[in-house]
C-alpha positions in Angstrom: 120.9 -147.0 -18.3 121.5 -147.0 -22.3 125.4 -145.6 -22.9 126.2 -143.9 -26.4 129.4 -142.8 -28.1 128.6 -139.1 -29.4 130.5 -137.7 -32.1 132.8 -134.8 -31.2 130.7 -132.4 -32.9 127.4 -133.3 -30.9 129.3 -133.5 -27.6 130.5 -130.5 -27.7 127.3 -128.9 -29.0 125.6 -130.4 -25.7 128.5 -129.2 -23.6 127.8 -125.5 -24.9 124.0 -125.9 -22.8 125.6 -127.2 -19.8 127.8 -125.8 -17.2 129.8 -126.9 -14.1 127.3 -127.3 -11.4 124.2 -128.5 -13.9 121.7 -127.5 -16.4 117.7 -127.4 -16.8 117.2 -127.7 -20.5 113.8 -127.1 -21.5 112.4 -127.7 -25.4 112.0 -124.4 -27.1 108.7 -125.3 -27.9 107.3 -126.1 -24.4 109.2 -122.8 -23.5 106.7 -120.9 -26.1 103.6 -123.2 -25.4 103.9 -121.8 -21.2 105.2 -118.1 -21.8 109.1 -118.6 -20.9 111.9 -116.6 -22.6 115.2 -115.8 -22.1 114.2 -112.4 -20.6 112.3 -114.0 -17.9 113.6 -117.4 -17.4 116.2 -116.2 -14.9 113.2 -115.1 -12.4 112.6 -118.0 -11.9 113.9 -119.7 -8.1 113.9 -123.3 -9.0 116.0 -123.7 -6.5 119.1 -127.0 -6.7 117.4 -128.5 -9.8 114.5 -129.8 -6.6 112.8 -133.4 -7.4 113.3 -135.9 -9.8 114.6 -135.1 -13.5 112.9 -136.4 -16.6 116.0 -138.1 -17.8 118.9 -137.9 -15.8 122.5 -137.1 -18.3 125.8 -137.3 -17.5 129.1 -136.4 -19.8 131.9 -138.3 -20.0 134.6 -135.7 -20.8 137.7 -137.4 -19.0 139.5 -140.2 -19.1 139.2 -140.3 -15.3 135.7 -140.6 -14.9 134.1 -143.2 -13.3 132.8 -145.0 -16.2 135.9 -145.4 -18.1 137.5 -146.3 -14.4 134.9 -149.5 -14.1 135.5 -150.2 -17.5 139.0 -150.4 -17.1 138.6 -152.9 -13.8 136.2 -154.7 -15.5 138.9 -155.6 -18.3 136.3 -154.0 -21.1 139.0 -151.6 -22.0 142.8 -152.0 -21.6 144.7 -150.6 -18.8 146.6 -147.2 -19.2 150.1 -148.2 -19.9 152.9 -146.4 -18.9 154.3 -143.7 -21.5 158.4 -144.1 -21.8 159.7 -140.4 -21.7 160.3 -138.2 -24.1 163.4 -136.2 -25.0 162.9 -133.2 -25.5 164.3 -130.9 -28.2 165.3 -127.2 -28.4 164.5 -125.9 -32.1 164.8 -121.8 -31.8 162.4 -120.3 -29.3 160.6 -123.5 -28.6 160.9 -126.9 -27.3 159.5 -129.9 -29.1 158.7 -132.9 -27.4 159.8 -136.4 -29.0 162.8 -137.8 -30.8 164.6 -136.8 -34.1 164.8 -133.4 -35.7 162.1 -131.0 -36.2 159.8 -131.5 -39.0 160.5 -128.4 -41.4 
């Protein structure tokens, strides 16, 4: 299985095709070639995405993924260290985490 680093821009641009439970995506063209459009696409029952997929994606979005959790245990990345707290500082109607003054 190849793994690529996408730039912000593309990943999000993916991530705009895709929801929470899965996607089909087909190429605009084949979707012209066979007749499909937006207006009729939704007709069809394909069912929970039934056989095996032509390439097989998935996003790495969060740190706790299972990728970056192997990569971790396989010493590729460093561990998560812990984060000393922060005080936190009043300034008017807001609180601003860190130390020293607010930034004017």
């Amino acid at each position: 299985m190849a793994i690529k680093i996408v730039p912000d821009k593309d990943f999000d641009l993916i991530c705009e095709y895709i929801d929470e439970e899965g996607m089909t995506l087909i190429r605009e063209s084949l979707a012209k070639e066979v007749g499909l459009n937006e207006d009729n696409i939704e007709e069809v029952d394909y069912g929970n995405f039934g056989g095996d997929p032509d390439v097989y994606l998935d996003l790495i979005s969060s740190d706790k993924h299972l990728f970056i959790k192997e990569a971790r245990l396989q010493k590729v990345i460093p561990e998560l260290q812990p984060v000393a707290p922060q005080k936190i500082v009043k300034s008017g109607n807001s609180f601003l985490h860190g130390w020293g003054r607010p930034s004017s």
